[in-house]
C-alpha positions as a Markdown table, in Angstrom:
| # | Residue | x | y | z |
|---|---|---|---|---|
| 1 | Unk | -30.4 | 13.5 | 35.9 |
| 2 | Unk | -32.9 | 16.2 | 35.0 |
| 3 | Unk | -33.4 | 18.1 | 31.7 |
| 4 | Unk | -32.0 | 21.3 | 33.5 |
| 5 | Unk | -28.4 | 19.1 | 34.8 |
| 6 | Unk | -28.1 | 17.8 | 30.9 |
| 7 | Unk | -29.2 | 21.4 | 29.4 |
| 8 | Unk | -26.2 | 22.8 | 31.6 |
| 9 | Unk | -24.0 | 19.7 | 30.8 |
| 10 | Unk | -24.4 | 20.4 | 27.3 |
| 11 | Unk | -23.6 | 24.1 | 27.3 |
| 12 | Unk | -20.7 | 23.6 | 29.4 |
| 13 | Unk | -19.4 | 21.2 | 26.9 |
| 14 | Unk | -19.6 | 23.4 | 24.0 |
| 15 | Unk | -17.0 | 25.3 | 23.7 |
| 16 | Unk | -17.2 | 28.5 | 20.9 |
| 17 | Unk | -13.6 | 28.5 | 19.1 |
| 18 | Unk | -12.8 | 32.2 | 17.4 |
| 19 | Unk | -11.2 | 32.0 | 14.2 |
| 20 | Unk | -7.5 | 33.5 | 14.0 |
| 21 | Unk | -6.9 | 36.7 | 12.2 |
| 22 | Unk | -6.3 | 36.7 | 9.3 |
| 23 | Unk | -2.3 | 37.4 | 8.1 |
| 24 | Unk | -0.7 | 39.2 | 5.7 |
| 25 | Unk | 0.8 | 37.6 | 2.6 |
| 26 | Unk | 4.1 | 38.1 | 3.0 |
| 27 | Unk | 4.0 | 37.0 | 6.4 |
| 28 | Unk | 2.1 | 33.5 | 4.8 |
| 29 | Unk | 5.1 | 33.1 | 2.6 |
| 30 | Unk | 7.4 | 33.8 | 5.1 |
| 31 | Unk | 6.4 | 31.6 | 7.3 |
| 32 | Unk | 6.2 | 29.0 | 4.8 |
| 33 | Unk | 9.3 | 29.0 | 3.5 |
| 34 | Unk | 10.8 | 28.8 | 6.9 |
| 35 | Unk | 9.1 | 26.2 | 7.7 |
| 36 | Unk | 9.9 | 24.1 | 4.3 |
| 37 | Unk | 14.0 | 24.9 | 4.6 |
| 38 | Unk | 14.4 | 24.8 | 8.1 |
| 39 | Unk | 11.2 | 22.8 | 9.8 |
| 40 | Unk | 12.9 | 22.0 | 13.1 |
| 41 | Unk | 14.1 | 25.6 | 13.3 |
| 42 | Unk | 17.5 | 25.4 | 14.3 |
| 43 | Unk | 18.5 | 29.0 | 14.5 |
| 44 | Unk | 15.7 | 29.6 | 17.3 |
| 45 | Unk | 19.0 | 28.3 | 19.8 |
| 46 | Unk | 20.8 | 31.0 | 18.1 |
| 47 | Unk | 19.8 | 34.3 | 19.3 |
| 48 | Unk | 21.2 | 35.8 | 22.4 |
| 49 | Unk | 24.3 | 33.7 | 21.5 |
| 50 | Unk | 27.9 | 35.6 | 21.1 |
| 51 | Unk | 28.8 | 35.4 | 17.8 |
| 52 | Unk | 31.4 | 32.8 | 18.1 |
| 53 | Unk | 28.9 | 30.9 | 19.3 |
| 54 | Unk | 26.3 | 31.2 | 16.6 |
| 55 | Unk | 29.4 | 30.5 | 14.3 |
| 56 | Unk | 30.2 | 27.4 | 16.0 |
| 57 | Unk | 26.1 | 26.2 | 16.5 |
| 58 | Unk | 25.7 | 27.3 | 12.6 |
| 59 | Unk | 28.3 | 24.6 | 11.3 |
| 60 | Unk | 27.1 | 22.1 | 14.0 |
| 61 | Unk | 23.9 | 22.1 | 12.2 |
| 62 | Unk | 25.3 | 21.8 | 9.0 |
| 63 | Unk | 27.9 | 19.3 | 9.8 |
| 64 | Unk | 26.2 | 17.3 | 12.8 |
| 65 | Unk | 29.9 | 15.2 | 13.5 |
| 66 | Unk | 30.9 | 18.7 | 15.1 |
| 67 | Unk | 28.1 | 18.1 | 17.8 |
| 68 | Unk | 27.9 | 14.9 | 18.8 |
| 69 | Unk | 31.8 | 13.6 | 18.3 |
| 70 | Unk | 32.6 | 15.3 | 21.6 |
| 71 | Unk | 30.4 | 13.2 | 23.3 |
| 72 | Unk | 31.3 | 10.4 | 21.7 |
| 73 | Unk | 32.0 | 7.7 | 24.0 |
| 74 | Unk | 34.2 | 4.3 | 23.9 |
| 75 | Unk | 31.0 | 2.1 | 25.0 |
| 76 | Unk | 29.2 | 3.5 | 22.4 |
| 77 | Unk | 32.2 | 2.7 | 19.5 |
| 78 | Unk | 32.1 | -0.7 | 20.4 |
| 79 | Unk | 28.5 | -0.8 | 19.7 |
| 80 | Unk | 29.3 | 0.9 | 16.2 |
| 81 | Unk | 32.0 | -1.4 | 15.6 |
| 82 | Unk | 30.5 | -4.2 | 15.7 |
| 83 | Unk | 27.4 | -2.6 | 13.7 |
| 84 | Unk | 29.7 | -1.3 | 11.3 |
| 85 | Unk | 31.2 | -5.2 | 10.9 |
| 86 | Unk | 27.7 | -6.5 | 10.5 |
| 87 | Unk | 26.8 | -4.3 | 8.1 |
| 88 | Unk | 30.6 | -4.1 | 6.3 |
| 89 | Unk | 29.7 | -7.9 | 5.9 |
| 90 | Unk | 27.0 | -7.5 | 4.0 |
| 91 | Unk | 27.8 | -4.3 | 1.7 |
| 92 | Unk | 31.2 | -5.9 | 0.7 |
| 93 | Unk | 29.9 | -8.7 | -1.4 |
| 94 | Unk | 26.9 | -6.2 | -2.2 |
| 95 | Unk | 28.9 | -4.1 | -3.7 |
| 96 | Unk | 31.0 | -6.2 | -5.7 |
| 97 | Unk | 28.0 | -7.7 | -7.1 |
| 98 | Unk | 26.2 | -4.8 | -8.0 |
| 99 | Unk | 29.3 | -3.3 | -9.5 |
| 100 | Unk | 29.4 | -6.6 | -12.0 |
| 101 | Unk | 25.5 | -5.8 | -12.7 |
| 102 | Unk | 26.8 | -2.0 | -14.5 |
| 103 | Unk | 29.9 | -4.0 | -15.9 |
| 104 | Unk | 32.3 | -2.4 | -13.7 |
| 105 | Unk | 35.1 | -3.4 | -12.0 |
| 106 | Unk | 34.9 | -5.3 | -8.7 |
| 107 | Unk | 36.7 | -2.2 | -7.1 |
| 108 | Unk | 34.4 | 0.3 | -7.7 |
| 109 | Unk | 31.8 | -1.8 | -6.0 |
| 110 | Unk | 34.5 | -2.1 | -2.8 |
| 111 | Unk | 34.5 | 2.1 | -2.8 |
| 112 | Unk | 30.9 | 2.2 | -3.2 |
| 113 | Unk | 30.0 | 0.3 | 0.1 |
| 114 | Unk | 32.9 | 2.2 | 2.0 |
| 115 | Unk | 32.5 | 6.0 | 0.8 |
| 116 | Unk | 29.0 | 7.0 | 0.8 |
| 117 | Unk | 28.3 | 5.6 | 4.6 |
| 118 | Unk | 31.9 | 7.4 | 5.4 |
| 119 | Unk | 30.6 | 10.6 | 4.0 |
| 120 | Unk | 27.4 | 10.1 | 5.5 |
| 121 | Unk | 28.7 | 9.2 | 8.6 |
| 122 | Unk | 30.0 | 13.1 | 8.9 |
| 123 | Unk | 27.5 | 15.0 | 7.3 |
| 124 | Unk | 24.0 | 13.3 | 8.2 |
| 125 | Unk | 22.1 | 13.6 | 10.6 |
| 126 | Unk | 20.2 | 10.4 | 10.8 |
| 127 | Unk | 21.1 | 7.1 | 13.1 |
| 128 | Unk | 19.1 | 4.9 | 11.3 |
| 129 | Unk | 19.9 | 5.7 | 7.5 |
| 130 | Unk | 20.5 | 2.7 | 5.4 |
| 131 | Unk | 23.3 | 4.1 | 2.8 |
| 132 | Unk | 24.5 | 2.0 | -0.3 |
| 133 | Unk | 24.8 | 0.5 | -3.2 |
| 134 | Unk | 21.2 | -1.3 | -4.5 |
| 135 | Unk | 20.3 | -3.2 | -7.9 |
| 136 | Unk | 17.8 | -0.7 | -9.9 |
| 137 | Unk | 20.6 | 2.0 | -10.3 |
| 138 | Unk | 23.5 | -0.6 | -11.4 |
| 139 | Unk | 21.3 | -2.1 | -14.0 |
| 140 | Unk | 20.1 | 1.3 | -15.5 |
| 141 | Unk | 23.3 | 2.7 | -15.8 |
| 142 | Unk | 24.5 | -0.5 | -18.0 |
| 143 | Unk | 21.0 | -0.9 | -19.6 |
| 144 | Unk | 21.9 | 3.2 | -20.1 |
| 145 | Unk | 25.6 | 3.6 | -20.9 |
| 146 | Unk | 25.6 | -0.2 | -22.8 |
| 147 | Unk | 23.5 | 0.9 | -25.6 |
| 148 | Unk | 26.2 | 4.3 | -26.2 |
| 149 | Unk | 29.9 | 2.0 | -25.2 |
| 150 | Unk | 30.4 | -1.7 | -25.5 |
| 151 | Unk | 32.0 | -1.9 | -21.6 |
| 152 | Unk | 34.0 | -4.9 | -23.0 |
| 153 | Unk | 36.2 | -3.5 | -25.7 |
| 154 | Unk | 36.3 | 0.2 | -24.4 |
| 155 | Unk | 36.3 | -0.3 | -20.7 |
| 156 | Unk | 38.0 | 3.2 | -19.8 |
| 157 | Unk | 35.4 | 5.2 | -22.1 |
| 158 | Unk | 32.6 | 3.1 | -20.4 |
| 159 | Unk | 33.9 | 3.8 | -16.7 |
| 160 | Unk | 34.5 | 7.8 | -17.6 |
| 161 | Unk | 30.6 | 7.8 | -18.6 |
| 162 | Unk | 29.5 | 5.6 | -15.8 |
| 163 | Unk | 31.5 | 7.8 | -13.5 |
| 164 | Unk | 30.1 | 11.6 | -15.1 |
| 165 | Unk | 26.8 | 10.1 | -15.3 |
| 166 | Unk | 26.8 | 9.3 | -11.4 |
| 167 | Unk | 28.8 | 13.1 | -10.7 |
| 168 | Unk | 26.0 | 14.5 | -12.4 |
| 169 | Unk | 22.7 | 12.7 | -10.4 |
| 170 | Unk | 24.9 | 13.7 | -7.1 |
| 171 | Unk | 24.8 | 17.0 | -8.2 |
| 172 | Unk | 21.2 | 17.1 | -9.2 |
| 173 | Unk | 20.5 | 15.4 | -5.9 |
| 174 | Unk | 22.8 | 18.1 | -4.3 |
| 175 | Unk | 20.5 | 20.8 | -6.0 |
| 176 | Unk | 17.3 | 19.0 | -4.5 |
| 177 | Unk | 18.5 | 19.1 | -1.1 |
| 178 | Unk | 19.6 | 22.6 | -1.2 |
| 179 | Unk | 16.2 | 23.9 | -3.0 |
| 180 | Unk | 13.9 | 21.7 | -1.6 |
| 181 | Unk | 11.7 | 24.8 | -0.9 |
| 182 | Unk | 11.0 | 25.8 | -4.3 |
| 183 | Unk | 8.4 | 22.8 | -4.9 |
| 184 | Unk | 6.7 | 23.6 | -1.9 |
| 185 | Unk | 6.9 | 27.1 | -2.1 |
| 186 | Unk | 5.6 | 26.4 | -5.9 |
| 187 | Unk | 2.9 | 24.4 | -4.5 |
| 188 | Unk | 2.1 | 27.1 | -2.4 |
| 189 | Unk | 1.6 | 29.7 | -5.4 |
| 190 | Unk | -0.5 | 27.3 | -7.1 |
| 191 | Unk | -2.8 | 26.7 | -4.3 |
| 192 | Unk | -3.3 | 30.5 | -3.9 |
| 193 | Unk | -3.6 | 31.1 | -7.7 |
| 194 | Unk | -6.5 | 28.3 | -7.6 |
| 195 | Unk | -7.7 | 29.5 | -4.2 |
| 196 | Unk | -9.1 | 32.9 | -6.1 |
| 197 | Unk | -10.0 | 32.0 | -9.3 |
């Protein structure tokens, strides 16, 4: 090859790139905040849909059972049965055990390893979500709630705490899934604020 073929080579593999104009703020934040509540955009589907239809679509997303339990076939709920047998194996004793590490009754441990996956099992949207009972949370609740209640001699007092103190990290939980965007929409801010000072 001559200097000339490796001169034209190399302008042909150059390639000049523009830089994209630049947008207003409010369509920055917009865009942001769509992007941290809904990231798979869902509603895109949505328009040019009768309104029964965005309705029906609207809760689908929300409540994924409504989507895929019409499809649901009997090959695959022998496939989840027997997963759900495997797994209902190993949550039962689980959850008993991890019950006796917060000093509660053997029973609450039995609801724990049914309930959540149940509830799950209707309003999530992932196959492969592990959902149950683990160690760290049982023995901070009775390394918590043991220092205020001896769970031996007031059991029911103990049990009303344990069970308030778990309403009340579902509901903070709750709170994070439903504002999830005001970290990153927080973050945001504070990377603009830096951005021009």
């Amino acid at each position: 090859m001559g200097t000339g073929e490796n001169l034209e080579w190399e302008q042909r593999r150059r390639v000049e790139v523009e830089t994209p104009p630049a947008k207003p703020f409010y369509e920055v934040v917009k865009s942001t905040v769509k992007e941290t509540l809904f990231p798979d955009d869902p509603f895109r589907r949505l328009k040019r849909q009768p309104l029964r239809r965005k309705l029906v679509m609207g809760l689908q997303y929300f409540v994924p059972i409504l989507e895929w339990a019409p499809r649901y076939s009997f090959r695959s709920f022998r496939s989840d049965f027997v997963a759900g047998i495997t797994i209902a194996s190993l949550a039962v004793p689980q959850g008993i055990s991890y019950a006796g590490l917060a000093n509660l009754p053997p029973v609450i441990g039995l609801y724990s390893s049914f309930v959540p996956p149940l509830v799950y099992a209707v309003l999530g949207s992932s196959r492969d979500m592990a959902i149950g009972t683990v160690a760290v949370p049982s023995l901070l609740l009775a390394a918590m709630l043991g220092k205020e209640v001896n769970p031996k001699l007031n059991p029911n007092l103990y049990l009303h705490l344990v069970l308030t103190a778990t309403f009340f990290a579902g509901l903070f939980q709750a709170s994070l899934g439903i504002f999830r965007y005001i970290c990153m929409f927080l973050s945001f801010l504070i990377c603009l604020c830096v951005g021009f000072c």
